[in-house]
N, C-alpha and C positions, 0 to 999 in steps of 0.2 A: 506143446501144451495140449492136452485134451481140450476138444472142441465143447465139450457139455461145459468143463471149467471155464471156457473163455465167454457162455454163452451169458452167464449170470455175471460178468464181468464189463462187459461191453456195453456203453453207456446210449442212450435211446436217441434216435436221428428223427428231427422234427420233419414233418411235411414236407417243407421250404426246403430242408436238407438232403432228402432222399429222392425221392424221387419214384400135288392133285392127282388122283390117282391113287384111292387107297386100296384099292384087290391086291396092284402090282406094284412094292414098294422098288424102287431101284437099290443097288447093290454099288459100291466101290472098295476099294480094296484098304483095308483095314491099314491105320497108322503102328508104323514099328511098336512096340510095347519099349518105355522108358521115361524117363519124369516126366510127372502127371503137374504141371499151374493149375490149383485151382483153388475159388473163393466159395465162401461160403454166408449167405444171407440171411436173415432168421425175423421173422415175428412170430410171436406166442402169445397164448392169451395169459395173464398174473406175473406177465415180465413188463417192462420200458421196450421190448424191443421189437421194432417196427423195421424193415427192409434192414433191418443192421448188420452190417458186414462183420466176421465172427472171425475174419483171420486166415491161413491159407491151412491145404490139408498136405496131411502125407501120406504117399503111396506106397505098397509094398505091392511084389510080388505076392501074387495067386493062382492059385489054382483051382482044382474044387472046391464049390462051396458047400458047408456043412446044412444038414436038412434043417437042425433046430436053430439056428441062427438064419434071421433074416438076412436077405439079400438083395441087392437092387444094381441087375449087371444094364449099364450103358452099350450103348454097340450104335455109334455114328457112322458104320459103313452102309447100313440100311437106312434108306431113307423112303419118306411117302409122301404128304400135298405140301406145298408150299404155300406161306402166310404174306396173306396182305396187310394185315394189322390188326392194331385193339383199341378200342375208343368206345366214343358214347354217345348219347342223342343230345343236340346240340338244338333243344327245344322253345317254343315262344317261353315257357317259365325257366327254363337256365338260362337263358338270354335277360328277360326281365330281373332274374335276382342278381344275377350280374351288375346289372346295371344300377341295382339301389347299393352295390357295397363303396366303402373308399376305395381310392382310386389304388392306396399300395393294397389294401386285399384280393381286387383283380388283379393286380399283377403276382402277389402270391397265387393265387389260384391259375391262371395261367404258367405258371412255371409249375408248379405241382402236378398239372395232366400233363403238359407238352414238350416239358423241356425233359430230354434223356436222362441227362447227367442229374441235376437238381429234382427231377421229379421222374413220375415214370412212363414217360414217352407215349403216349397217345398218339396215332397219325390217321387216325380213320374218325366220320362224325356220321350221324345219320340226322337228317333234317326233315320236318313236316314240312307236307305243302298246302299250302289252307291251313284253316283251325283245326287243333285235335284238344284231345282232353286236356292236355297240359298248354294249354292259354289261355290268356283271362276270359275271353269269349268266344263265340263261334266266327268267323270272318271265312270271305272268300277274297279270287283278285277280280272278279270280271261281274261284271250286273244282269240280270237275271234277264233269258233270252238272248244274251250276246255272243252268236255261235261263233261270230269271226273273230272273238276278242277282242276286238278292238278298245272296249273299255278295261283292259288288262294294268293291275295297278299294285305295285311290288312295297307302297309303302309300309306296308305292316310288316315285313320283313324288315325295311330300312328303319326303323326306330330303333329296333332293340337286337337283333339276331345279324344281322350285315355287319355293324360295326364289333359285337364281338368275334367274328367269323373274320375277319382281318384281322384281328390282334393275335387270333389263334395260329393262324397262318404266319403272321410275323413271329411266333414262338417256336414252334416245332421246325426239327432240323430237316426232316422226310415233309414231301407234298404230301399234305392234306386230304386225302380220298372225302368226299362227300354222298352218300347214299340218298336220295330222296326219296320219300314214302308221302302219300297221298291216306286219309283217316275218311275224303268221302268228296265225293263228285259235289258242283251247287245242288241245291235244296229242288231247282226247277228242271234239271236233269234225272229226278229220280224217280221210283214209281211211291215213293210214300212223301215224295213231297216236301221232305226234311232230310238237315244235313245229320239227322240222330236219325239213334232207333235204327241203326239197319235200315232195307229198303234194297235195290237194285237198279243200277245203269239202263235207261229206257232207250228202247235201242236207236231211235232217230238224234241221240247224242251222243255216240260214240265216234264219229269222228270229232266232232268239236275235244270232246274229253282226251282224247289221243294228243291232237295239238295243243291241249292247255299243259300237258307235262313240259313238249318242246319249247315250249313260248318262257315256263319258268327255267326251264335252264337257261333260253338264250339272256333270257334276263340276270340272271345271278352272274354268267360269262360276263355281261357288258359290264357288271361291276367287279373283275377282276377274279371272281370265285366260279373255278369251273365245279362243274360236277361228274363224279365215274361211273353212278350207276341211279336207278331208278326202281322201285318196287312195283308192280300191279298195283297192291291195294295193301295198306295194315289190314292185318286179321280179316281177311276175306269171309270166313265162316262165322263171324261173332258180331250178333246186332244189338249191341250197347245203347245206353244211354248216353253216351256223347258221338261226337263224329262216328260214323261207320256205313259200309256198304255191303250186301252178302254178293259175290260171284261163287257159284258152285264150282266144280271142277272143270267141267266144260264151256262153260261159261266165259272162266278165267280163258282156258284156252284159246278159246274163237277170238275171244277180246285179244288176244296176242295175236293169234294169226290173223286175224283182218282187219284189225286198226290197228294196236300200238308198235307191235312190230314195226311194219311196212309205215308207217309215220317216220319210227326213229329211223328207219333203212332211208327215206330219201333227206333226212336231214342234215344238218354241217354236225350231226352228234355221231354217226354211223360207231365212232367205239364205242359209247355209251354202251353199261354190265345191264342188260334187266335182269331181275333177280325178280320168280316167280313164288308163290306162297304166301310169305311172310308170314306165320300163323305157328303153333304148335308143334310138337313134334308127331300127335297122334295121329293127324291126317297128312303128315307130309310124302309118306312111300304111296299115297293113293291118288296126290295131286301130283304129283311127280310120273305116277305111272301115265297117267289121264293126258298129260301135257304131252312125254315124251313119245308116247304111241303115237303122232300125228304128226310128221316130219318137217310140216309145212311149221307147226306153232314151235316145235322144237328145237329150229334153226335159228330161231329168235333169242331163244333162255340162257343165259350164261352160267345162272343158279338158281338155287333155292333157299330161299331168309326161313329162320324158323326160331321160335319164340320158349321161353321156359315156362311157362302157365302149365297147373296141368300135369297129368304125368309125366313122369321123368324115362322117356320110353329114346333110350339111346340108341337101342339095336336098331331102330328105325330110320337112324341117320346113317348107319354103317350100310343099310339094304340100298338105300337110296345109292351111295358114295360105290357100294361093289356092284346097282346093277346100272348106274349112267358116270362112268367115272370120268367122264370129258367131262361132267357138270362140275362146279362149285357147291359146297356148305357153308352159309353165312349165317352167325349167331349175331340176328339185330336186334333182341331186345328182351331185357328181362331186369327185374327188380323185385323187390320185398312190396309186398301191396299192404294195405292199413295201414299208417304211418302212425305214430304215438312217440313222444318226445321221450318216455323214461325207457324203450327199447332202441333208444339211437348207438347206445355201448354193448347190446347183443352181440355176443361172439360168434352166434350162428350164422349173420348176415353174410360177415365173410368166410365163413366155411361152407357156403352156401355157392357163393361164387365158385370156388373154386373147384369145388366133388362138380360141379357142372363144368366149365370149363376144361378138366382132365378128360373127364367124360366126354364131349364135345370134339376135341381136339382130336382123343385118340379116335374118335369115332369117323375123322377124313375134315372137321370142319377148317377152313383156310383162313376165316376174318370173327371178329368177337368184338362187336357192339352192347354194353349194358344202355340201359333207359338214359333216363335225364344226369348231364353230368352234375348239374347241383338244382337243388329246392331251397327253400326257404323254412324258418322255424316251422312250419306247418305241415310240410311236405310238399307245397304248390308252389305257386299260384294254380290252381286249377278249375276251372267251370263248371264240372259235373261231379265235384266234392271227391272225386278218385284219387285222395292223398295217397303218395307212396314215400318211399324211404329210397335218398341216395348216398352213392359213395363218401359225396361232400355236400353238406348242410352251409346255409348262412342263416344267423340271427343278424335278421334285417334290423330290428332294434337296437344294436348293439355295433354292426358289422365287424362282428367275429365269425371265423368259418369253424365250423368244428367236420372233424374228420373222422367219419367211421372207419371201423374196422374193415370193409370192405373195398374199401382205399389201398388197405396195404394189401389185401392180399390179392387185388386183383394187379397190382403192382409187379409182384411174383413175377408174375406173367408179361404181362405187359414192355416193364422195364428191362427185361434181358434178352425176349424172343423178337429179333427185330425183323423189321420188310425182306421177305428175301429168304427167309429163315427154312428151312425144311423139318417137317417132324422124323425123328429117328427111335429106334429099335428101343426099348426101356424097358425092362421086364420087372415085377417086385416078388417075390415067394411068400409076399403075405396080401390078403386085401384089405387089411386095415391098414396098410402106408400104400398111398396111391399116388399114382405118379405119370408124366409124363416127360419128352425131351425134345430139344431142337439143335440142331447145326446152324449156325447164325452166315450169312454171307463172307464175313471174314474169317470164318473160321472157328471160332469158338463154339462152345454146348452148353446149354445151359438146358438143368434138369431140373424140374421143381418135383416135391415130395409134401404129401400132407398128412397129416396126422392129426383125423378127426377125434380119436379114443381120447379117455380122461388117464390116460396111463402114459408114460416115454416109451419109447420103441430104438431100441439099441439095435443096428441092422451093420451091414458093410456093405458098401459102394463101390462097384468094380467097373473097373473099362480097361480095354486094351492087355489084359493078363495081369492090372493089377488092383489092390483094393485098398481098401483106408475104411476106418471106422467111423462112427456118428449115431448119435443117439436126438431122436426127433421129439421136441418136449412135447406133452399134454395138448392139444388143441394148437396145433403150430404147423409152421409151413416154413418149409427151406427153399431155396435156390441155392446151385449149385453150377457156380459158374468154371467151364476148364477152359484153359486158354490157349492159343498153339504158340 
């Protein structure tokens, strides 16, 4: 049966039900050409269908493809970075709206990010250290002047973020990666005297500040939750109105090379990822240059976090990825900002995610963190009125979750490309069906296709010498899973 006929046929799958080295990509030798397993997954926007699996395809032999017919040839013998995972910021306000729903809608929502099968597989979380904008208030762990730490004191963590960060772990089938990011050193470490508004690390605290990152990790370990990696600073170059610090590019650097480095170097964390930037895409080939020119801070960085604010300047993650390809690209953070209750069904949200993501991915990135995995009907809880829009809403009044569109399509992605995964070769002949692909560890590929036009796109899909037809609805996105 035609797959466009099976597409308005196929009945809608609920939340609950569904679920390095990019210059020089490596080569292997291409699988025989002969039956093609493969599934086909579908939401669109003016259909029920959400991650909805559409039925298998058929392959025929091909050959050349025709110029006026779209094309989209696979080729899983090329391969380029390989993926740590997709997840989200595992914030004081997802933690707290968490904590106000019934007890079976956390457990819905936790199998909806975590679990593979029933949802769409999450293994990766980013966590604040201190207050950032997304908690109810400002907080630190240690009292002001206390360079040894010894007033160091993790219960604002333990109320509301520790105990969902164990149930997340008891969900997901892959370990948990944990990122941790810091929004702003204490108020009496800084030269403006506040943990807002920007300011800067005054330099007779930066060792203390070095050991407050180690002291939160050892502390998260003793409760069971290691941590992988660690940020410098959120948005280094942005002095907001809530949490924030500026380090220039130098700045940042020395701060690596003579404190946090050599801190994490003599500690029981030595594998511990620093991940340098975290900030936008616009300045990230200029921190990156700044960093790596000094062999001493460069020896320290494992990557570089970068943020969607802002233009959408991709080529700058490709310069980075073709001119330090030993490095990492991690996408930790991005969301819809303004939040407004009668735009939580915008179809752009998650077609937003995704034109970013293809673009990201193709561009060398390895790991894809969005913001807050859930807000509450407002957009928050938040302190400095910075409401934004996530993937999954709770009406705390009500404790119903509702699920944007940006749920499923980062789903796409998420639910097929697993840990392990290598990106592979995907070419399209048109650039209004945009695309990328992976090789999953056991084998399988899965290839998502988007289709932001208000038109269908009738194209053929080839791999291996052969192809099959499909036609991409109006504002829609496939997954296409083959199987070996």
């Amino acid at each position: 049966m035609n797959v466009w006929k099976i597409l308005w046929i196929i009945a809608a799958v609920s939340p609950t039900a569904c679920r390095s080295g990019q210059p020089s990509a490596s080569v292997r030798q291409p699988e025989p050409s002969g039956v093609i397993q493969s599934e086909v997954f579908v939401t669109a926007a003016g259909t029920d269908l959400r991650i909805t699996p559409t039925g298998a395809l058929e392959f025929q032999a091909d050959s050349q493809p025709l110029q006026h017919i779209p094309y989209v040839l696979v080729n899983p013998a090329v391969t380029f970075q390989t993926m740590h995972g997709f997840g989200g910021a595992i914030t004081d306000a997802a933690a707290e709206t968490f904590a106000r729903l019934p007890e079976e809608k956390q457990q819905e929502l936790l199998q909806a990010y975590y679990d593979p099968q029933s949802g769409i597989g999450y293994n990766f979380g980013r966590i604040n250290m201190a207050g950032c904008d997304f908690s109810s208030s400002s907080y630190h762990h240690i009292e002001e002047g206390d360079t040894e730490l010894k007033t160091f004191d993790l219960s604002p963590d333990e109320k509301h973020r520790i105990p969902l960060l164990r149930q997340i772990q008891e969900t997901t089938q892959d370990e948990l990666l944990l990122l941790v990011s810091p929004w702003s050193p204490p108020a009496w470490m800084k030269s403006n005297r506040n943990v807002l508004r920007g300011g800067s690390l005054l330099d007779p605290y930066k060792p203390a500040w070095a050991n407050y990152y180690i002291r939160f990790i050892d502390e998260y370990e003793k409760r069971g939750i290691p941590i992988w990696g660690v940020s410098v600073q959120n948005e280094p170059m942005a002095a907001q109105s809530w949490e924030s610090c500026i380090y220039t590019a130098e700045e940042e650097r020395d701060f690596i090379k003579n404190y946090l480095g050599p801190t994490i170097a003599r500690s029981a964390h030595k594998d511990l990822k620093l991940i340098a930037w975290d900030h936008n895409r616009d300045l990230i080939y200029h921190r990156a240059h700044t960093i790596m020119n000094d062999p001493e801070a460069a020896r320290y960085v494992w990557g570089f976090g970068f943020h969607w604010y802002g233009q959408a300047l991709f080529d700058n993650l490709k310069l980075v990825k073709e001119s330090y390809p030993e490095k990492e690209l991690l996408f930790t953070e991005g969301c819809a900002e303004g939040f407004h209750p009668e735009k939580i069904t915008n179809w752009a949200l998650g077609e937003r995610y995704a034109y970013s993501m293809i673009r990201d991915l193709n561009s060398g990135t390895s790991a894809w963190l969005e913001w807050n995995i859930l807000l509450d009907e407002k957009g928050g809880p938040n302190h400095a009125g910075n409401f934004c829009f996530a993937p999954v809403h709770a009406d705390t009044r009500t404790g119903e979750l509702i699920y944007t569109n940006s749920y499923y399509y980062i789903g796409h992605f998420s639910k097929f490309i697993r840990r392990g995964a290598k990106r592979i070769a995907v070419s399209s002949t048109r650039n209004n069906l945009e695309t990328t692909g992976f090789l999953n560890p056991d084998g399988s590929v899965a290839v998502i296709l988007l289709n932001r036009t208000d038109h269908p796109i009738a194209f053929k899909l080839g791999m291996n010498g052969r192809a099959t037809d499909l036609t991409a609805f109006p504002h829609s996105i496939l997954t296409v899973v083959f199987s070996t």
